[in-house]
N, C-alpha and C positions, 0 to 999 in steps of 0.2 A: 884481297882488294877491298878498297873502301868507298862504299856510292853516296855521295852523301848529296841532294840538292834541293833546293827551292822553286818551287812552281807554279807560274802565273795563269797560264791560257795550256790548252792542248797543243800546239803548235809549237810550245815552248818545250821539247820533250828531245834532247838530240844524246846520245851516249858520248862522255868522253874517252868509251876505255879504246879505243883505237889509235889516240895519239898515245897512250901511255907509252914509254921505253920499256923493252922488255928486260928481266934480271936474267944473264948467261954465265956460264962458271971460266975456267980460263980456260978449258976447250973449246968455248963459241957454242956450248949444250944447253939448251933451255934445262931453264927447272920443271922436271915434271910435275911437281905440287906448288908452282906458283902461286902468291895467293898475294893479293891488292890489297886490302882488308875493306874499308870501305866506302863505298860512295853515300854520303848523306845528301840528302836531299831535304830543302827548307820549306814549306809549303804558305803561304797565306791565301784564305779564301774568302770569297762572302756567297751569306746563307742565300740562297734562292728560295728557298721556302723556311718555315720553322721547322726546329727540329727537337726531338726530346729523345737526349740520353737519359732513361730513367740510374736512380739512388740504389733503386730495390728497396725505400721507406719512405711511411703515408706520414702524410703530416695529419695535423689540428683538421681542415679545412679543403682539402686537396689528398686526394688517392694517391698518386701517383709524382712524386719531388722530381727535382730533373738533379744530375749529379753535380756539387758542386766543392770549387777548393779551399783551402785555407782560408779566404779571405771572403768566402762565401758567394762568389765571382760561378758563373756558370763554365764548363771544364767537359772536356773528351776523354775520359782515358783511354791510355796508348792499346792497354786491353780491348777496346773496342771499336777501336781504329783495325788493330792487330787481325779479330774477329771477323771483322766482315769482309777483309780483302781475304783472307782466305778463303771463304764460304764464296766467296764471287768467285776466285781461282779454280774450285771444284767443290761445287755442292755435297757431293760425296765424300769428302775430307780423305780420300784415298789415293789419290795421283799422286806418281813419281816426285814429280816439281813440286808439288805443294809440300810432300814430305821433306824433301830434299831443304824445300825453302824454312818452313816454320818448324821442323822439328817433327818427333815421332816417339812415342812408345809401345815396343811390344814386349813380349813376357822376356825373353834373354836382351834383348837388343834395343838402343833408343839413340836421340841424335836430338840436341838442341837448338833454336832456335839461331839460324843465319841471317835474320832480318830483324832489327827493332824499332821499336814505334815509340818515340816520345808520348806525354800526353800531348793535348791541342790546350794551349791557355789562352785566355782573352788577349787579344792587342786593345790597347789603352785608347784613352781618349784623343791624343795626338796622333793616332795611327798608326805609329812605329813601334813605340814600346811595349815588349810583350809584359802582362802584368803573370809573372809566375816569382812564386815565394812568398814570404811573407814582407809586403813592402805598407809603407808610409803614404796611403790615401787616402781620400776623404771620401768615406762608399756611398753619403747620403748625398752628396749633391752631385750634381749636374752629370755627365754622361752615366756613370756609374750607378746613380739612384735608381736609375732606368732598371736593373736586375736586380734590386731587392725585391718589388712584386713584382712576378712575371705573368706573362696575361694566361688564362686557364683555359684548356676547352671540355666541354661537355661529349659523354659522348656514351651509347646505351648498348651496350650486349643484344645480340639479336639471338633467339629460338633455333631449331631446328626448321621450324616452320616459316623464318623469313619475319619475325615479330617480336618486338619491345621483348625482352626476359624480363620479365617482373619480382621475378623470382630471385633471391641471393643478391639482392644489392645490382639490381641489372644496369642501375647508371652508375657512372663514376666520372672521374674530372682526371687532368692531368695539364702538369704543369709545360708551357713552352717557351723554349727562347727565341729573342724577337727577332724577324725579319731584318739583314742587314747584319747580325753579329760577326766580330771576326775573330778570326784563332790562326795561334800556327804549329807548327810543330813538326817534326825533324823525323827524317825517315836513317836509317843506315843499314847496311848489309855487307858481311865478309861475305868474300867468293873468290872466285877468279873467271876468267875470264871466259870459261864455259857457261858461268851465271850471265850472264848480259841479256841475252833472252825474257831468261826468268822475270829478274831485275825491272826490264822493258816493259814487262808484259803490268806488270804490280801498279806501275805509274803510268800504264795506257788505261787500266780499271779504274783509276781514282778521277781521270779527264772525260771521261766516260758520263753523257749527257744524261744515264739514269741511272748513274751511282746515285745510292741514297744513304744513311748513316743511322741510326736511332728507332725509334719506333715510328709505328706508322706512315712506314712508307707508300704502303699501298692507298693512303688518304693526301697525297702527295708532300708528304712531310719530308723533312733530311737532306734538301739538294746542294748539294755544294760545290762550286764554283771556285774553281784555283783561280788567284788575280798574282802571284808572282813567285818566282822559283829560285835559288840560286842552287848551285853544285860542284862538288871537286871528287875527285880520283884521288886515292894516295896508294902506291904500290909500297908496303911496308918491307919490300926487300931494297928499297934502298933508302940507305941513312937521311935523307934532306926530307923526304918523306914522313918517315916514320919519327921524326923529331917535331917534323911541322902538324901531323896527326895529333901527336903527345900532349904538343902545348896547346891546341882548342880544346876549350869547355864545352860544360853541357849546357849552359843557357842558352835560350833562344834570341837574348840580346843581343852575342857574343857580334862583335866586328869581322865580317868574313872579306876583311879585301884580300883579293887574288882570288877569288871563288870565282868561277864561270857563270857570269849573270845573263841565263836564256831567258830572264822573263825582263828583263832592263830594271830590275829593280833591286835593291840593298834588303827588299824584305824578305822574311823566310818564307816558308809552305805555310797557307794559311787557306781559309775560304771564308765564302759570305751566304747567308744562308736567306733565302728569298722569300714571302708569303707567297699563299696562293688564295 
C-alpha cells in the first residue's frame, strides 16, 4: 500500500486506508500478503522558531553553515527528517515498529527501509512554487536575497563548573534560517494495512506541539508548524491504481488533483518555522 499526503494543521490527520476496496482472488479469499504500496503524504509548514540544519562545514566567518541546495537556497535533507522521527518513535532505535518501519541490520539478517522522506525545499516567493532543482531565479533580489546572509547567533561552551570555557575556542557562532521560512516535502511508505498504526503514529510525531528538527532545540530552535496536507491510497493490486501510482513524479510541484485535500489546500507537506 501507498500513504502518500500533505499536511496543514493536526486536525487535518484522518486515514484513508478504510475506504480502500480490498484485492480477493476468484474464491472471494483475501490475499494474505496484501500490500497498497503507498500512501504519500505532502507536508507544507512555517517555522515557529529558527531552525539550523547544520552542513557539517565551517565557513570563512561562521562555525557552524546551515545545509544548503544547488542553488544555494537553505534545504532539510530527507536524512534528517528521516532521523529524527525515528529517534522520536523509540529513542532506543530497538522497537519492533521502528525496525519494522525504517529498516534493520544484523549480522545474517536486515530489512530496508518501508518509509521515505523526500528532502524539504524552499517554497518560493509566490507561496506555491516549491523551488527544487536547478531552476532560472534571481537569488539577489527581493524574497530570495533574504538567504544569502542568514542572521548568526553567538553562543559559548559552558565548563563542567557551569562557566564561560575559555579554553579550545569556547565561543563559536552558527548560522540560522529566518523565522517564517517554508519548505515542503513528501512522505511515502509501502505496507499494508497492518501499517496504519505505524503509519498514524509517524504523522501524529510530526503535529506534535514539541517536535523540533535541527540543532538546538533545547534553546527553542526547530518548531515547525504543518499549514497544509494533501493525500492518496493507491492498492498496487489493482491495475487503475498502480497505473495512476506510475504516472506521478517526484516533484513537489507535481498537479495532485483527486488527492484527498484534509488540510483545504492544493499545497504539499511543508512548515513554518517561528522565532522566539
Amino acid at each position: 500500500m501507498i500513504f502518500w499526503q500533505l499536511l496543514k494543521t493536526q486536525t487535518d490527520l484522518h486515514s484513508p486506508i478504510s475506504s480502500l476496496p480490498r484485492w480477493r482472488n476468484a474464491n472471494n479469499q483475501k490475499n494474505p500478503h496484501e500490500e497498497y504500496t503507498q500512501i504519500p503524504r505532502l507536508l507544507r509548514n512555517k517555522a515557529d522558531t529558527p531552525f539550523a540544519i547544520g552542513s557539517g562545514e565551517k565557513g570563512f566567518t561562521v562555525d557552524r553553515l546551515i545545509a544548503r541546495d544547488a542553488l544555494g537556497l537553505p534545504y532539510i535533507p530527507g536524512s534528517s527528517l528521516a532521523g529524527v522521527l525515528r529517534h522520536e518513535l523509540d529513542p532506543k532505535d530497538d522497537s519492533e515498529e521502528v525496525m519494522k518501519l525504517f529498516g534493520f541490520q544484523a549480522k545474517e539478517t536486515g530489512q530496508g527501509s518501508r518509509i521515505n522522506f523526500s528532502s524539504a525545499h524552499l517554497i518560493g516567493a509566490d507561496g506555491k512554487m516549491v523551488i527544487e532543482g536547478l531552476q532560472a531565479i534571481d537569488l539577489n533580489s527581493g524574497y530570495y536575497s533574504y538567504f544569502q546572509k542568514l542572521p548568526e547567533r553567538d553562543h559559548v561552551r559552558m565548563n563542567d563548573r557551569g562557566a564561560a570555557d575559555t579554553k579550545g575556542h569556547g565561543k563559536f557562532d552558527e548560522e540560522l534560517v529566518h523565522k517564517g521560512t517554508r519548505f515542503a516535502f513528501s512522505i511515502e511508505m509501502s505496507g499494508d494495512e497492518s501499517d496504519q498504526q505505524a503509519w498514524q503514529h509517524v504523522l501524529d510525531l510530526i503535529h506534535q506541539p514539541l517536535f523540533r528538527l535541527g540543532a538546538g532545540t533545547r534553546k527553542g530552535f526547530g518548531k515547525l508548524k504543518v499549514i497544509s496536507c494533501k493525500a492518496q491510497v493507491f492498492d498496487l493490486q489493482t491495475k487503475n491504481d498502480l497505473l495512476t501510482y506510475l504516472a506521478h513524479g517526484n516533484s513537489l510541484n507535481e498537479n495532485l488533483v483527486g488527492w484527498q485535500n484534509q488540510a483545504q489546500s492544493n499545497l504539499r507537506i511543508g512548515f513554518i518555522i517561528n522565532s522566539t
